[in-house]
N, C-alpha and C positions, 0 to 999 in steps of 0.2 A: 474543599478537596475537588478532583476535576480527575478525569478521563480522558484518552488521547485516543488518536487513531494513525497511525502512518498509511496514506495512499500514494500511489504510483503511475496510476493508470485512468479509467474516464470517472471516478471519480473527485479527480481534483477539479479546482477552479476552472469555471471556461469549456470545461469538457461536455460531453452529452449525459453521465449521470452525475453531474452536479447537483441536480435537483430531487436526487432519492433522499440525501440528507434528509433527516426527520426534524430536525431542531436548527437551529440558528447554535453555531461556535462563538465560544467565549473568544479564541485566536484561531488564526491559519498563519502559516510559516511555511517558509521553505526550509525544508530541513534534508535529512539522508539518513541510510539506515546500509547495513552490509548485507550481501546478499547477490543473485544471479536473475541477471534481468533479458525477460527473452520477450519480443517481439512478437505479436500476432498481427492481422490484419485486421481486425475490431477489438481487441483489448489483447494486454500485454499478462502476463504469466512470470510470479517472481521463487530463486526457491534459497534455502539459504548457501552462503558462500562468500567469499571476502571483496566484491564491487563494489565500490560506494555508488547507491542506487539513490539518484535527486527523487524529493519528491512531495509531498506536503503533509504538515503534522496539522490536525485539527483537533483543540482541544474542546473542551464540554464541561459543564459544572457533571457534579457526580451524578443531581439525580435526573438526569438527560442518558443516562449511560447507559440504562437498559435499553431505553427504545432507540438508539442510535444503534449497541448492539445488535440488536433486535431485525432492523431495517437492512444492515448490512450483510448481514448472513444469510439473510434471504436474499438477496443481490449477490453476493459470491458462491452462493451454491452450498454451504454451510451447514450441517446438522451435527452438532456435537462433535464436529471433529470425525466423522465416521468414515469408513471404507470406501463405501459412495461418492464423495463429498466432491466437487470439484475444487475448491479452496479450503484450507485451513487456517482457520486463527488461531495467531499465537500472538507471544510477547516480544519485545525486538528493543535495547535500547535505540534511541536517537539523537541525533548532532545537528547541531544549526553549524551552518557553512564554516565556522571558523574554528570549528572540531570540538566544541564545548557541549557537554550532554544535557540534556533536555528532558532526557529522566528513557521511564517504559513507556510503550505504546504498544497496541493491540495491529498487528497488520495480517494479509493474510497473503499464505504461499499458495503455489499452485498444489494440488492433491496428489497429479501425476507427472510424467514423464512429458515437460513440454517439448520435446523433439519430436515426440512421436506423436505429438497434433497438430504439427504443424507451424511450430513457434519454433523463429530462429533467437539464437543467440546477441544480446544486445551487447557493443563493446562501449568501454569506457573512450571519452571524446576526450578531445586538450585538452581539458579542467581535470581531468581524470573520475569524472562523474560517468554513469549509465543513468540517460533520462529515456520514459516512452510517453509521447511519439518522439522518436529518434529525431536527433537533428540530420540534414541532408549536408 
């Protein structure tokens, strides 16, 4: 059995918190999940809503799955999902490009109102994808 994670922002592959991962993935994939992708100017902020949001699915054997949990929540701002929180995990299914499901994954939305921090609204490009960092 195995654990997923959908990311969006830094970190995926290449980006600056690539290297918070706690474990080595079984796979990485580019995949997509629905949802409302809004731009910041050091990481991006997702909430839910019907955009197909690019982005990367990282799987994990099971017993890697607490402390990848673990690692991320503390990097997203996370506490049980609380009032404070600046992110929330949740559950989201996910598609690999060619619309076939890939099962759940654990990703995490923004807590608040990202208009009112400062994050704009990301639009879908000709593929009809929302990636961050935006393509120019």
């Amino acid at each position: 059995m195995s654990c997923q994670f959908f990311v969006y922002g830094t970190l995926k592959r290449g980006l600056r918190n690539e290297s918070v991962w706690p474990r080595a993935p079984l796979s990485v994939q580019v995949a997509w999940t629905r949802g409302l992708l809004y731009g910041g100017p050091h990481y991006p902020a997702m909430k839910p809503g019907h955009d197909r949001v690019r982005g990367e699915l990282w799987t994990f054997d099971c017993d890697q799955c607490e402390a990848v949990t673990k690692s991320l929540d503390v990097l997203e701002g996370t506490n049980n999902n609380s009032p404070g929180d600046l992110y929330h995990r949740s559950i989201a299914e996910v598609f690999d490009l060619h619309g076939q499901s890939l099962g759940q994954a654990n990703l995490y939305h923004y807590a608040r109102d990202p208009l009112d921090h400062g994050f704009k609204k990301l639009q879908p490009q000709d593929d009809n994808y929302v990636d961050w960092p935006a393509a120019d």
